[in-house]
Backbone as a chain_set.jsonl record, in Angstrom:
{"seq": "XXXXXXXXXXXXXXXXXXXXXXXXXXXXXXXXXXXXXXXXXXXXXXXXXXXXXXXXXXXXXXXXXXXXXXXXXXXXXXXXXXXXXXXXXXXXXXXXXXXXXXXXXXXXXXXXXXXXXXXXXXXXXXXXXXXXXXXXXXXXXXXXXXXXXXXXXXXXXXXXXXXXX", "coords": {"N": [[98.749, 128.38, 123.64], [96.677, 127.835, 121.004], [95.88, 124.387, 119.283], [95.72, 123.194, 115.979], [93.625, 121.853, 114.072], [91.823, 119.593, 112.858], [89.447, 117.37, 110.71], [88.543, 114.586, 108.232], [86.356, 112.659, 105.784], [85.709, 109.953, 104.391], [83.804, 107.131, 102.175], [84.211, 104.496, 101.22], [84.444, 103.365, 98.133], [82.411, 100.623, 97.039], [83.244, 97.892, 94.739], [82.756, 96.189, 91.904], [83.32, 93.562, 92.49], [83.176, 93.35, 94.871], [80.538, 93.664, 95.071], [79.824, 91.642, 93.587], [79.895, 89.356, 94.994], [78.893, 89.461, 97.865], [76.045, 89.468, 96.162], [76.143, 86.948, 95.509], [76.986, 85.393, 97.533], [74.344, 85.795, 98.94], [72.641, 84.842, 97.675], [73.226, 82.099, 97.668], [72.736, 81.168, 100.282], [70.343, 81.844, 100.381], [68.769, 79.47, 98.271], [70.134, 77.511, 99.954], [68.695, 77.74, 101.916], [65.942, 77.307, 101.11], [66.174, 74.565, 100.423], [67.053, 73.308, 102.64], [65.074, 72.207, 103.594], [65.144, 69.55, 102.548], [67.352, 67.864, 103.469], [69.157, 67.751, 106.157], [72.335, 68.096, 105.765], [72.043, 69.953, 104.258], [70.815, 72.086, 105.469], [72.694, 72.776, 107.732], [74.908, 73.493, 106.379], [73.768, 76.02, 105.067], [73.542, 77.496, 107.423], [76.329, 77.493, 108.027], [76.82, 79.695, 105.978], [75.292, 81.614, 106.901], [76.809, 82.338, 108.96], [78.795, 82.841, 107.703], [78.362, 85.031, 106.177], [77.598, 87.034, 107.969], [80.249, 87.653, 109.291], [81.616, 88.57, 107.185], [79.948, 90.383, 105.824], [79.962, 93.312, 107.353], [82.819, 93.902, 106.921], [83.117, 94.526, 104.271], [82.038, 96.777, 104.246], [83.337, 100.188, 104.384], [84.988, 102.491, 105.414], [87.065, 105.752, 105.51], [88.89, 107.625, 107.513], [90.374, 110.861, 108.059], [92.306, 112.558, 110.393], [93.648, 115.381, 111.452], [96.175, 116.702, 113.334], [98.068, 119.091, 114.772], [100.22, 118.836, 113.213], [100.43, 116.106, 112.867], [99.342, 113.005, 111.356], [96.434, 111.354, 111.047], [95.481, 108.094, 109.19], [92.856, 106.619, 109.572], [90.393, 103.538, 109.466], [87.289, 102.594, 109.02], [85.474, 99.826, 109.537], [82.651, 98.615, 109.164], [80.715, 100.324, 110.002], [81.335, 100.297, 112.402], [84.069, 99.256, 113.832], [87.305, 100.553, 114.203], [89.96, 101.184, 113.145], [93.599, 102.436, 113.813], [95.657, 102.89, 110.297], [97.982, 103.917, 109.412], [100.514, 106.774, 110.765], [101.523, 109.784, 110.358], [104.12, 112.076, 110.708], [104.581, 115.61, 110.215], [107.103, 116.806, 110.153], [108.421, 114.292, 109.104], [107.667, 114.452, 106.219], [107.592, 115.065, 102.506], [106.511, 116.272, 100.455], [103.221, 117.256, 100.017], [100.593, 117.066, 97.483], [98.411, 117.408, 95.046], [97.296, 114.695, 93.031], [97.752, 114.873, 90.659], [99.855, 116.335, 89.784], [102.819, 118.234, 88.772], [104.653, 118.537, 90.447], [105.172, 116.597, 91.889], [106.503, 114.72, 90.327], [109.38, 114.703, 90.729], [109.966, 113.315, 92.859], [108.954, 110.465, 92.461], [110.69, 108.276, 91.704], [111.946, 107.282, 93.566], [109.591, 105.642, 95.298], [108.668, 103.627, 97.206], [106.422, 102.509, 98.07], [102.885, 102.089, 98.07], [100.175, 103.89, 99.479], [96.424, 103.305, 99.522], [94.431, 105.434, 100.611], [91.611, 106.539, 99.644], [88.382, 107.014, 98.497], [88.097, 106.07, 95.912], [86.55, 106.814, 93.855], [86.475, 108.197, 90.68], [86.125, 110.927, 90.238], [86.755, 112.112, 92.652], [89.089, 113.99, 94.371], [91.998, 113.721, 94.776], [95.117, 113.607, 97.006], [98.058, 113.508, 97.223], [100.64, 112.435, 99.294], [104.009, 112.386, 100.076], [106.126, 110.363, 102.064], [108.731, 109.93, 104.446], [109.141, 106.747, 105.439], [109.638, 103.514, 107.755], [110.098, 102.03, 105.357], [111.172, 103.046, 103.457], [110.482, 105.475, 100.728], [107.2, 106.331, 100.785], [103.947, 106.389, 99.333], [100.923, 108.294, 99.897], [97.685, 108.125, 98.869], [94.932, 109.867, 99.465], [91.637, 111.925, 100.207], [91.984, 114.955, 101.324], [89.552, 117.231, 102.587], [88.804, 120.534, 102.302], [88.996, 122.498, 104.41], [91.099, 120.613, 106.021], [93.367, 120.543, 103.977], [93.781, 123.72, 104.551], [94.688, 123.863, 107.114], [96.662, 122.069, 107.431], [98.837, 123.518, 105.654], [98.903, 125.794, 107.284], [100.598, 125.145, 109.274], [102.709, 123.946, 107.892], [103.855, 125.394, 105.576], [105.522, 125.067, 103.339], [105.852, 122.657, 102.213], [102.979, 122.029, 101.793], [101.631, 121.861, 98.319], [99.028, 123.329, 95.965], [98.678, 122.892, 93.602]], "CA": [[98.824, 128.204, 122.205], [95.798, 126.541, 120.436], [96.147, 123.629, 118.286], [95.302, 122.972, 114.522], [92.719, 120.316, 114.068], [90.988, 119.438, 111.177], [89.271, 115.696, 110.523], [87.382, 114.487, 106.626], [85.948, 111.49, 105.907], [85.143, 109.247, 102.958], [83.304, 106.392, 102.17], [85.408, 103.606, 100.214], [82.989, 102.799, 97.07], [81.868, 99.249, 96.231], [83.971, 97.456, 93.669], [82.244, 94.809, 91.283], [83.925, 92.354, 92.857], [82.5, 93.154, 96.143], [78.678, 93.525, 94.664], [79.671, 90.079, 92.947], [81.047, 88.491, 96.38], [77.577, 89.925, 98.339], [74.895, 88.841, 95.541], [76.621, 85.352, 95.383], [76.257, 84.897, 99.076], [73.057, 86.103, 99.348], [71.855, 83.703, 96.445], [73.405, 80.775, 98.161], [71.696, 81.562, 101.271], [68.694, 81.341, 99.54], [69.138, 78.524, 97.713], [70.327, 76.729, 100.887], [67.607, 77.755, 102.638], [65.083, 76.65, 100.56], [66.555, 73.356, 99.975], [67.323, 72.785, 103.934], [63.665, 70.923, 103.931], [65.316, 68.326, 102.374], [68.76, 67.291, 104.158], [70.088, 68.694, 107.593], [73.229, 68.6, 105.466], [71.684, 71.209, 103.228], [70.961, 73.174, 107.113], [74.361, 73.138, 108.137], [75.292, 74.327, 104.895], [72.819, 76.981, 104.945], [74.016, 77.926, 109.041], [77.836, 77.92, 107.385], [76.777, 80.191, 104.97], [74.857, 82.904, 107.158], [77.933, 82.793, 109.772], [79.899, 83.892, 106.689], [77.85, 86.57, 106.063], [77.273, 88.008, 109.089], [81.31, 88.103, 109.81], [82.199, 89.843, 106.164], [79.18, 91.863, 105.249], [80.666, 94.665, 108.001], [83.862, 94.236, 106.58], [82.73, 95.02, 103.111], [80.934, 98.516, 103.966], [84.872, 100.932, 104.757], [85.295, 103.86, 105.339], [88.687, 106.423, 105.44], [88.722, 109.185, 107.99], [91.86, 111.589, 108.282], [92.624, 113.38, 111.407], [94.959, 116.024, 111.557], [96.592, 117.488, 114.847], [99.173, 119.725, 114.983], [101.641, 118.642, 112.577], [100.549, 114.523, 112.859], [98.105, 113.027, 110.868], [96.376, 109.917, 111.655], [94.794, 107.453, 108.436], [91.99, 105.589, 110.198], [90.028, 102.45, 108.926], [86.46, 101.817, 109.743], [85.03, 99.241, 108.995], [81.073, 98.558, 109.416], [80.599, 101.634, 110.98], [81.691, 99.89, 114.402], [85.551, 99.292, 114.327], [88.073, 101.853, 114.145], [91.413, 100.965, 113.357], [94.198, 103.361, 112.953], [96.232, 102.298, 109.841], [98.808, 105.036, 109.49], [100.169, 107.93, 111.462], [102.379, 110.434, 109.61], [104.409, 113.128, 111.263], [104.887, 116.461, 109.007], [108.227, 116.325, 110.28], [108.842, 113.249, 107.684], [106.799, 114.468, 104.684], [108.757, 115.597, 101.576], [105.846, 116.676, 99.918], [101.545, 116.99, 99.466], [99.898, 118.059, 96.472], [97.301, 116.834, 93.717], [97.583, 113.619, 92.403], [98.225, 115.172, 89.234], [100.444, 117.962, 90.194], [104.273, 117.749, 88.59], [105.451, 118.647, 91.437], [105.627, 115.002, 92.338], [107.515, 114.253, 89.59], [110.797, 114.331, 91.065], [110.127, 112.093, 93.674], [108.22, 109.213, 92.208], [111.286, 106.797, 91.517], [112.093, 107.319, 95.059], [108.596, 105.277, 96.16], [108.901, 101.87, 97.406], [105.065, 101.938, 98.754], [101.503, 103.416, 97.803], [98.728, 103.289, 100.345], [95.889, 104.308, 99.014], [93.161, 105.462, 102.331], [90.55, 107.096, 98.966], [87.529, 106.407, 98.162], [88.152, 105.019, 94.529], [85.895, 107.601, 93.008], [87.013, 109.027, 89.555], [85.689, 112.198, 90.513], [87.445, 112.767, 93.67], [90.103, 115.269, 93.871], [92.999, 112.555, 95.64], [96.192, 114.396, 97.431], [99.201, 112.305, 97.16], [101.68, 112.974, 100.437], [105.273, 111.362, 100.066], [107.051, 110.834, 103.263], [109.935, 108.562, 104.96], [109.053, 105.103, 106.572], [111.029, 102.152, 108.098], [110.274, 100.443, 104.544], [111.723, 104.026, 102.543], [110.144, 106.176, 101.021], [105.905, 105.885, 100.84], [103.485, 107.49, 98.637], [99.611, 107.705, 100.572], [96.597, 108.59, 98.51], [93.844, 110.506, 99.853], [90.773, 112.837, 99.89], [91.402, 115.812, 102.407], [89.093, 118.258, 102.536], [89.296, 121.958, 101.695], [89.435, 122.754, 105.877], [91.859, 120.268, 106.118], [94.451, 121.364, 103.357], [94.37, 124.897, 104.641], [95.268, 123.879, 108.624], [98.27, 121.723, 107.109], [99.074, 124.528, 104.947], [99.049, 126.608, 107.974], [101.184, 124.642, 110.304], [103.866, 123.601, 106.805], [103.683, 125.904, 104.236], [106.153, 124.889, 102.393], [105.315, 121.159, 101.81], [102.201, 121.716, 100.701], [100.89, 122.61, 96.934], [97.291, 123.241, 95.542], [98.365, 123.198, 92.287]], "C": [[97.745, 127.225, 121.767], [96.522, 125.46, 119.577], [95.643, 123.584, 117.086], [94.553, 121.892, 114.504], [91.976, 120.119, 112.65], [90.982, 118.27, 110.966], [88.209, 115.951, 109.093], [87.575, 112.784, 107.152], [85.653, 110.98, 104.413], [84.51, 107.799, 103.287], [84.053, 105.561, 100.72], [84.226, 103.282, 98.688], [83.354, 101.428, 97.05], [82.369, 99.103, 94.541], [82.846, 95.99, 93.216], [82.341, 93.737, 91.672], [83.141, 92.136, 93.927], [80.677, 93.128, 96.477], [78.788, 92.212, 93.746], [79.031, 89.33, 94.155], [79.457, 88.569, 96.77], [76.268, 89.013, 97.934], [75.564, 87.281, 95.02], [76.193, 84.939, 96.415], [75.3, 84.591, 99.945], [72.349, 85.144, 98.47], [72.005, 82.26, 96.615], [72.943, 80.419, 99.256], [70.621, 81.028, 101.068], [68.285, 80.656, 99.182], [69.059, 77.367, 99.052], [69.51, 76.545, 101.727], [66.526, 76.962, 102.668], [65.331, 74.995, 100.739], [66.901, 72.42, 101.879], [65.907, 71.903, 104.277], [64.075, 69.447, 103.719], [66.727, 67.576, 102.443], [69.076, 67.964, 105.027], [71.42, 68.673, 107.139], [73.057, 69.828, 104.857], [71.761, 72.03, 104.505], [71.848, 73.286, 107.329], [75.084, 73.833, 107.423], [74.868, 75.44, 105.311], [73.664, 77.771, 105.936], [75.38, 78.624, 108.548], [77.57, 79.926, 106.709], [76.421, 81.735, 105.582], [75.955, 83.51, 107.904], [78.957, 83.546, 109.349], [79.465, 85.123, 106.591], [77.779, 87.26, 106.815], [78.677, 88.734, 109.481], [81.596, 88.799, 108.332], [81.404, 90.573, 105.586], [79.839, 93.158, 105.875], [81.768, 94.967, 107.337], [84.31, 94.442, 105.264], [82.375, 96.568, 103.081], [82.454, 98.717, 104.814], [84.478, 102.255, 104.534], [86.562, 104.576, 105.912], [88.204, 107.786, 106.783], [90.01, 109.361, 108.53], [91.651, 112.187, 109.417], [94.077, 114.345, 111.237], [95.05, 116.851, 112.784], [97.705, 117.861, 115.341], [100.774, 119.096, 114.763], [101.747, 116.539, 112.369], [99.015, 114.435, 111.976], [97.664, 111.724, 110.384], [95.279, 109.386, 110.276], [94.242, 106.35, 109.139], [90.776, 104.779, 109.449], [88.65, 102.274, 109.629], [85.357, 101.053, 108.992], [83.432, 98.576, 109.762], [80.604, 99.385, 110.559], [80.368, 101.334, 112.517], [82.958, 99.923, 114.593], [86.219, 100.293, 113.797], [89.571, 100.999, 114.211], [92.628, 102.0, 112.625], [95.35, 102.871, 111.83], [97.455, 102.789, 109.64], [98.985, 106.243, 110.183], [101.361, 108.476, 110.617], [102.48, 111.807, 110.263], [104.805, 114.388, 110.063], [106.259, 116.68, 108.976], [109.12, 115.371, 109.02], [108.41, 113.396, 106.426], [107.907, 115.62, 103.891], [107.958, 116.537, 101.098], [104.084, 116.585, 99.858], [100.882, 118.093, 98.737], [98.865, 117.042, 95.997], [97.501, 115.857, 93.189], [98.293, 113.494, 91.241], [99.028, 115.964, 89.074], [102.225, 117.087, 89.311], [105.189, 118.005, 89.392], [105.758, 117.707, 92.187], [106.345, 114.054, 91.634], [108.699, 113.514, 90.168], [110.921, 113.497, 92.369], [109.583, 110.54, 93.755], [109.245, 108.128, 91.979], [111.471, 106.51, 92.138], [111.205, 106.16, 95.824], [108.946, 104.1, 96.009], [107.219, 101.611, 97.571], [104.251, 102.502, 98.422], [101.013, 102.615, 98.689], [98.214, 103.931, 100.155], [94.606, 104.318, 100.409], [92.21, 106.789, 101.026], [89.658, 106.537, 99.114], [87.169, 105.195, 97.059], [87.35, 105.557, 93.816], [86.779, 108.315, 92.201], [87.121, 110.535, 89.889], [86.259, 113.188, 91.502], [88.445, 113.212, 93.441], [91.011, 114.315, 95.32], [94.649, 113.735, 95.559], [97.065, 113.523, 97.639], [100.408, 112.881, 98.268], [103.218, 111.913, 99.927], [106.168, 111.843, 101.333], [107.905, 109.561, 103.619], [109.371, 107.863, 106.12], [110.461, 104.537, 106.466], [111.171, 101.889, 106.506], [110.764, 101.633, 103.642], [110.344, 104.619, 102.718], [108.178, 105.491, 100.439], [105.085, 107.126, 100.341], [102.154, 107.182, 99.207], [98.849, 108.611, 99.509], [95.246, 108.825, 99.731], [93.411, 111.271, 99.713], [90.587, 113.742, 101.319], [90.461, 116.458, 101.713], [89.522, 119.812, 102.296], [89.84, 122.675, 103.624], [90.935, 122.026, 106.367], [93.6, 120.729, 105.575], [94.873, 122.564, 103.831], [94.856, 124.261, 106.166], [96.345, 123.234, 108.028], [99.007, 122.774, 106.546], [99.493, 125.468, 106.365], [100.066, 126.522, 108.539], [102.451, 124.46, 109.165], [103.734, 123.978, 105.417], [104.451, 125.357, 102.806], [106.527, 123.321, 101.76], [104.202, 121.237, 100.972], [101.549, 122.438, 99.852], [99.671, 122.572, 96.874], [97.685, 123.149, 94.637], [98.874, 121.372, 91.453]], "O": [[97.798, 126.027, 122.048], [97.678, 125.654, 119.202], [94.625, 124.27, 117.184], [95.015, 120.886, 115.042], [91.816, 120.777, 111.622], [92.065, 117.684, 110.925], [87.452, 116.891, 108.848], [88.188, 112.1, 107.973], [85.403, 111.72, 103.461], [84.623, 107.303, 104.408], [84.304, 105.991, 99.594], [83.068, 102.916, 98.884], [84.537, 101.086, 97.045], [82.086, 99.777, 93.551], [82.356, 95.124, 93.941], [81.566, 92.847, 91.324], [82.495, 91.103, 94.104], [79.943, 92.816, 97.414], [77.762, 91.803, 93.202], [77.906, 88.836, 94.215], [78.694, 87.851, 96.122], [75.625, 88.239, 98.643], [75.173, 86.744, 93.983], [75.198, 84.218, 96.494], [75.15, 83.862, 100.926], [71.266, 84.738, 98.89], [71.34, 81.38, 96.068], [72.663, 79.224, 99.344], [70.084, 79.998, 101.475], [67.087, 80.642, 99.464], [68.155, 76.539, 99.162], [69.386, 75.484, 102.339], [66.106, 76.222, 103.558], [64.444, 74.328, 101.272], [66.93, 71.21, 102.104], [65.835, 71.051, 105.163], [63.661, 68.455, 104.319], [67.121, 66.807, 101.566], [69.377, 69.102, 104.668], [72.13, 69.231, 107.976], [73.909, 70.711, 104.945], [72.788, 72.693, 104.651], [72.134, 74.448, 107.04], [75.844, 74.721, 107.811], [75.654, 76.026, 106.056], [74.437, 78.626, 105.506], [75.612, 79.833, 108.584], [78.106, 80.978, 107.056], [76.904, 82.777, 105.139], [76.246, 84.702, 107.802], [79.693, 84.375, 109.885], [80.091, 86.145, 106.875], [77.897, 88.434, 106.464], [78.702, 89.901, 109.872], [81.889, 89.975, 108.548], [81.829, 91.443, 104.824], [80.247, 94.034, 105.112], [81.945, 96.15, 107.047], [85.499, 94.541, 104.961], [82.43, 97.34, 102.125], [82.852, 97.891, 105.635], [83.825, 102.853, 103.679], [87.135, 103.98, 106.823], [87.295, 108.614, 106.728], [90.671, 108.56, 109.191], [90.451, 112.443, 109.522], [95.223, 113.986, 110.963], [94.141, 117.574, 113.19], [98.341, 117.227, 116.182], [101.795, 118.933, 115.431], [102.684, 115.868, 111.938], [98.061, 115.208, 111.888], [98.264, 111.06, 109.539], [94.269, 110.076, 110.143], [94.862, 105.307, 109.349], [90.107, 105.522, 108.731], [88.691, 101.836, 110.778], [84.586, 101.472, 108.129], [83.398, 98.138, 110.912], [80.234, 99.1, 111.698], [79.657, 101.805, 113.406], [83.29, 100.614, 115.556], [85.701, 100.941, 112.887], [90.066, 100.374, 115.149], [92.696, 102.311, 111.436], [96.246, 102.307, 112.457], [98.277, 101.875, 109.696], [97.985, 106.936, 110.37], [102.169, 107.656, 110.182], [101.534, 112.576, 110.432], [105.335, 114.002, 109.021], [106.771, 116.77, 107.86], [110.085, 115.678, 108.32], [108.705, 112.586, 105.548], [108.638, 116.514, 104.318], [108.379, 117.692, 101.163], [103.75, 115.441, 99.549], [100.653, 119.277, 98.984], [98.592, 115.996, 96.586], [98.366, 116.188, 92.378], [99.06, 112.627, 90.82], [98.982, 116.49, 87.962], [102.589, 115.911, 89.301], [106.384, 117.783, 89.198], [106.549, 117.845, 93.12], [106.737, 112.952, 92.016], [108.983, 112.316, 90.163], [112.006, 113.092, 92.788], [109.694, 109.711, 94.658], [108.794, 106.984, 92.035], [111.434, 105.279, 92.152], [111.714, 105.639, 96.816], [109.418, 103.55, 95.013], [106.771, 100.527, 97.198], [104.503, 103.702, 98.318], [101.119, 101.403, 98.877], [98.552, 105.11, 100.263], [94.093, 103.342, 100.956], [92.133, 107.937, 101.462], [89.701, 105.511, 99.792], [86.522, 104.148, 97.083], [87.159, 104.88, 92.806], [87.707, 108.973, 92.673], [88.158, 111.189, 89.782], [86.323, 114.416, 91.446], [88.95, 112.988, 92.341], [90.678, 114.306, 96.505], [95.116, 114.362, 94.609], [96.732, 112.608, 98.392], [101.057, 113.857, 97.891], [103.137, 110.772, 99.47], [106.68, 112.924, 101.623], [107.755, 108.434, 103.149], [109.187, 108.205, 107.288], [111.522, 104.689, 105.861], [112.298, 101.525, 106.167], [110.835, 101.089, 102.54], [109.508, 104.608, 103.621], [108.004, 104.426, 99.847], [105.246, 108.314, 100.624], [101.874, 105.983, 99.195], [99.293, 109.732, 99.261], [94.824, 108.047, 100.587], [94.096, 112.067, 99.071], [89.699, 113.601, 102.16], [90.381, 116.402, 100.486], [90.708, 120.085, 102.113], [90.924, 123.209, 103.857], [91.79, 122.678, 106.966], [94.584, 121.061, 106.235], [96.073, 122.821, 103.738], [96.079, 124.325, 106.036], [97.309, 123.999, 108.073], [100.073, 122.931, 107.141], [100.667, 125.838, 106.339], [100.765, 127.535, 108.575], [103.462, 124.957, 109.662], [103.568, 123.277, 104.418], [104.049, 125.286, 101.645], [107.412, 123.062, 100.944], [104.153, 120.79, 99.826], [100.935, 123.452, 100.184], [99.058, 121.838, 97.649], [96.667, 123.449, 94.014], [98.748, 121.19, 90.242]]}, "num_chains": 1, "name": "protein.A"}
């Protein structure tokens, strides 16, 4: 018997906050740099400053990638296109429902949610699939951007969970 497979990917977008955070850092840097001619406190400073950067620039650039494999389907985290962490695994087994963000077919289970996790991008534009399924903490609503390959292999494996419309 083969298996069902099907993996997407996204790229988290850059929030204002985080092109604030960045061009602040980088401007104090600079600043500190310059100015390190005239105090080895200003250098130490400066040193502080790059050590920061070096440990949260990676962890600024995210990215989402879904896996799906025969009925499980793993929300993984990577962050500066070196670590991999998986943040969620969701059996189809536990899912009530996945459709369209916008779909009313999620109606009737939205008072139900104790939790959103959203594993999108944060683009307007994107077309975000909202799953609701049972955790330890109840019930949990996950945002994300499968793909069109993706939707149909879930579709295949649990028809009757999930909507396109």
């Amino acid at each position: 018997m083969s298996e069902i497979y099907a993996e997407a990917g996204v790229k988290k977008q850059k929030t204002v906050g985080v092109t604030l955070i960045r061009f602040l850092l980088i401007f104090l840097i600079g600043i500190a740099v310059a100015l390190s001619f005239v105090s080895t406190f200003v250098l130490i400073f400066a040193v502080i400053l790059i050590a920061i950067a070096a440990y949260f620039f990676p962890k600024l650039n995210v990215e989402y990638e879904y896996i799906y494999c025969d009925g499980q389907l793993d929300f993984d985290k990577i962050m500066g296109n070196s670590r991999r962490k998986t943040m969620l695994r969701v059996e189809f087994e536990q899912v009530d429902i996945m459709a369209p963000e916008d779909s009313h077919s999620l109606d009737n289970f939205n008072h139900a949610i104790k939790t959103v996790k959203d594993f999108s991008s944060g683009s307007k534009e994107a077309k975000r699939y909202a799953l609701i399924t049972k955790k330890e903490e109840g019930k949990v609503k996950i945002l994300f951007e499968p793909n069109a390959n993706m939707i149909q292999c879930i579709k295949m494996k649990n028809p009757r969970k999930v909507l396109e419309y």
